[in-house]
KOLVOKE-826288 format. One record per residue (C-alpha): x negated, y negated, z; residue in three letters. Coordinates in Angstrom, 3 decimals, m for minus. Each point is the difference from the previous one (the first is absolute). Example, Ala and Ser with C-alpha at 12.3 -4.5 7.8 and 13.67 -1.06 7.14 Angstrom:
BEGIN
<<m12.300 4.500 7.800> ALA>
<<m1.370 m3.440 m0.660> SER>
END
This chain:
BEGIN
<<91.628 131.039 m19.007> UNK>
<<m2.199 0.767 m2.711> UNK>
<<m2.950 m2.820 m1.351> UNK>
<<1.424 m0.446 m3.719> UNK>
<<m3.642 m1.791 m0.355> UNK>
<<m1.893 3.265 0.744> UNK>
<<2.101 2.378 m1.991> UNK>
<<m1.104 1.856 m2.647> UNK>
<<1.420 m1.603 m2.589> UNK>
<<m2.555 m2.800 0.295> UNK>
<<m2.249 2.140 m2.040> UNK>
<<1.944 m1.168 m3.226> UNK>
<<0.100 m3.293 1.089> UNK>
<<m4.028 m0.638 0.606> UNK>
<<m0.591 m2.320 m3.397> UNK>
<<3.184 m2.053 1.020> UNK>
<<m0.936 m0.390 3.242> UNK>
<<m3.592 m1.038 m0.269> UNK>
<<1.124 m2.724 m2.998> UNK>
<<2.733 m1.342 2.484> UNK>
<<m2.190 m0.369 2.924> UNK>
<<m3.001 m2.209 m2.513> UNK>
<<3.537 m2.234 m1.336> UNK>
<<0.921 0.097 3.696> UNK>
<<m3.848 m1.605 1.014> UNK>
<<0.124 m1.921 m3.021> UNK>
<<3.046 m2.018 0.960> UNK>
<<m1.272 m0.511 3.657> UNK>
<<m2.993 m1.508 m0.744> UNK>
<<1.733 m2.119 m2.610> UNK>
<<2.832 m0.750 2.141> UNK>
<<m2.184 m0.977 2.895> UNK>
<<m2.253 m2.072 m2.534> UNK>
<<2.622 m2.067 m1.616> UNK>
<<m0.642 m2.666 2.708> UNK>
<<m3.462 m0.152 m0.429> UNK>
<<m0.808 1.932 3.049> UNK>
<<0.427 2.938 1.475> UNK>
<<1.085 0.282 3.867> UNK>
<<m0.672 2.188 2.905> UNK>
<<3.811 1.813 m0.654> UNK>
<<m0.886 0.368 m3.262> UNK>
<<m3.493 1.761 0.326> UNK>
<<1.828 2.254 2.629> UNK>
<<2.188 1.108 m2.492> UNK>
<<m3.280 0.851 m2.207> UNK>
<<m1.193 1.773 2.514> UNK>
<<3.613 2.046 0.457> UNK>
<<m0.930 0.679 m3.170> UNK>
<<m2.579 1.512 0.133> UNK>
<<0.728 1.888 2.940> UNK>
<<3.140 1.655 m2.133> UNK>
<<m1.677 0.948 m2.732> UNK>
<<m2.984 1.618 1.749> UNK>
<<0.731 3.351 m1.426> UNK>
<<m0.532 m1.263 m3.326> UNK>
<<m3.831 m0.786 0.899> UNK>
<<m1.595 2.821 m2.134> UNK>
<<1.415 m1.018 m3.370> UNK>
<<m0.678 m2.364 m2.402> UNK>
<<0.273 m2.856 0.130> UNK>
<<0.870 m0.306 3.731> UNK>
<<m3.209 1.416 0.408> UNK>
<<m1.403 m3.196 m0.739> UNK>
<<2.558 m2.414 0.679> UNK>
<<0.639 1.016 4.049> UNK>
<<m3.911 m0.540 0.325> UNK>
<<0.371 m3.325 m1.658> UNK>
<<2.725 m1.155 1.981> UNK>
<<m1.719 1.146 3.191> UNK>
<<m2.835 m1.572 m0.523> UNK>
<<2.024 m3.560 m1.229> UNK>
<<2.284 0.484 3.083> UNK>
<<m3.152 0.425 2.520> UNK>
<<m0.425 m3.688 0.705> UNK>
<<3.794 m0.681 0.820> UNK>
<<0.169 m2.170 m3.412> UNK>
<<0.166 0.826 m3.771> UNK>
<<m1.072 m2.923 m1.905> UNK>
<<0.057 m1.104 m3.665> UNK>
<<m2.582 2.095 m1.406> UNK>
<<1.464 3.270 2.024> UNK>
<<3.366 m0.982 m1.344> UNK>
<<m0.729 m0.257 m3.376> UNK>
<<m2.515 3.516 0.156> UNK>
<<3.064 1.787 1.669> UNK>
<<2.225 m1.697 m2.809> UNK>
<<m2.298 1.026 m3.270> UNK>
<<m0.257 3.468 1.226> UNK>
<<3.566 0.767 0.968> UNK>
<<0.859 m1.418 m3.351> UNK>
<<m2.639 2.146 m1.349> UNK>
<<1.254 3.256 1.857> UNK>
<<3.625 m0.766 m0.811> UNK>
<<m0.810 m0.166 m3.453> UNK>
<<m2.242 3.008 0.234> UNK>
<<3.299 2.009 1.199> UNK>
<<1.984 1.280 m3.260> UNK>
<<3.461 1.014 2.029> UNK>
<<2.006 m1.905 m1.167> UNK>
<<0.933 m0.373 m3.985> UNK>
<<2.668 m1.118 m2.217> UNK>
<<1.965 3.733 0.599> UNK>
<<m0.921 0.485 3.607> UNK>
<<1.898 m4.075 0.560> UNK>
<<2.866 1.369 m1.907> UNK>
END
């Protein structure tokens, strides 16, 4: 059967995708955070992140935001200070990424 992930078609898809997968990080890390602290199964699923949207590496603003997370994830911990970095710039990047607009909701 045929990887509906790696057809073509993905090519028209690229600006959707990459502003999905920052919401996607954005809710983890505020979903994990809502407690205070963030557990072991929840920095796995950072990492899984990650790991999933390795291909996206090379642009902007992964380019800076999978180095950040590394280095935040290398200790086995993400505290306050990480939290809130990763927070300012994905709310930062999301804003930075004009997709979606009153005609494109509609």
């Amino acid at each position: 059967m045929k990887d509906l992930d790696n057809s073509s078609y993905t090519r028209f898809c690229s600006k959707q995708n990459l502003h999905k997968s920052l919401n996607t990080l954005k809710g983890i890390i505020d979903g994990a955070n809502i407690d205070g602290s963030i557990i072991k199964k929840e920095l796995l699923e950072i990492k899984n992140w990650c790991e999933e949207n390795a291909g996206y590496r090379r642009l902007n603003p992964f380019n800076e935001l999978v180095p950040m997370l590394e280095r935040a994830l290398e200790d086995g911990v993400l505290d306050e200070e990480e939290i809130e970095d990763l927070r300012w710039f994905l709310n930062r990047s999301c804003g930075e990424l004009p997709y979606y607009s009153s005609s494109t909701s509609e």
